[in-house]
N, C-alpha and C positions, 0 to 999 in steps of 0.2 A: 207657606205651604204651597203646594204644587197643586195645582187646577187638573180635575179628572180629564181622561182623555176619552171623550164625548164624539169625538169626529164619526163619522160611520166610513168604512170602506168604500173605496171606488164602487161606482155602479157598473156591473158589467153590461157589455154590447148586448142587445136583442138585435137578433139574426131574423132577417126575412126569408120568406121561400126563396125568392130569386140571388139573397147574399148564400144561404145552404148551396144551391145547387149551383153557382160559381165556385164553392170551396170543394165539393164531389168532384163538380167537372175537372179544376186544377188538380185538385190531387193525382186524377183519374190520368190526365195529360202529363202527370212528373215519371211514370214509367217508361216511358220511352227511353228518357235521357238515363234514367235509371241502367235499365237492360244493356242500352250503349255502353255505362260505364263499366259493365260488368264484362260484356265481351270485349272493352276496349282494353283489362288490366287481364283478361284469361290471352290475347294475343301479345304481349310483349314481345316474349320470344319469335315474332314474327322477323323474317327478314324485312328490310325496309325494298328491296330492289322488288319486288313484288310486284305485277303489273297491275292486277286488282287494287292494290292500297289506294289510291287514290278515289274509287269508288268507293271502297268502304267506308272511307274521312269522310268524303260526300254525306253518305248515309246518316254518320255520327252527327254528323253537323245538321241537317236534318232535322234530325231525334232532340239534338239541342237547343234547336229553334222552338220545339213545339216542348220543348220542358219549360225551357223559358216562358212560353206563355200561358203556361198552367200554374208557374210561379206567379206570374203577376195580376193572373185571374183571384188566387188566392189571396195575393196582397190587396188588391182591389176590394174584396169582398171585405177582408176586415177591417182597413181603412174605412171605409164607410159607415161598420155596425159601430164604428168607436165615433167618428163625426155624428154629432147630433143633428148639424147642420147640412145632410147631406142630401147633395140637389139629386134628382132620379137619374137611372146610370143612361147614358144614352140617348137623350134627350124624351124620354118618356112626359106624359100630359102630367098633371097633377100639380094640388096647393103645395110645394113648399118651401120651407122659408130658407131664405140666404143669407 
């Protein structure tokens, strides 16, 4: 016979105030690159000879940085609610364990 399957599900992450409001803030910061990409696929039909373009990639690029790190505020955040083991971000005071 087959042995029941007793196992219980993964426990999900518990989210602190400060892991919440790094996943707001990233999210918050992914519209930039957003909006970029939108006005980046509405100009195609741009000419490239364009004197402006160059500033505008500027900009993109930009928008891209700070998506970027709205991305990895968010990865940050839940990395951490899934470590149980997780030291405080930033060097904060506090017991805990390593």
């Amino acid at each position: 016979m087959s042995e029941p399957n007793n196992l219980n599900p993964p426990e999900r992450p518990r989210y602190t105030g400060g892991q919440i409001a790094m996943i707001a803030i990233g999210a918050i910061l992914l519209l930039p690159g957003l909006c970029s990409l939108f006005v980046m696929f509405s100009m195609v039909p741009w000419n490239l000879n364009d004197p402006f373009l160059s500033l505008i990639v500027t900009i993109w690029a930009v928008c891209f940085l700070i998506s970027a790190g709205g991305a990895w505020m968010i990865y940050a955040a839940r990395k951490r609610a899934r470590n149980a083991d997780a030291v405080a971000p930033f060097g904060a005071g506090g017991d805990f364990k390593r």
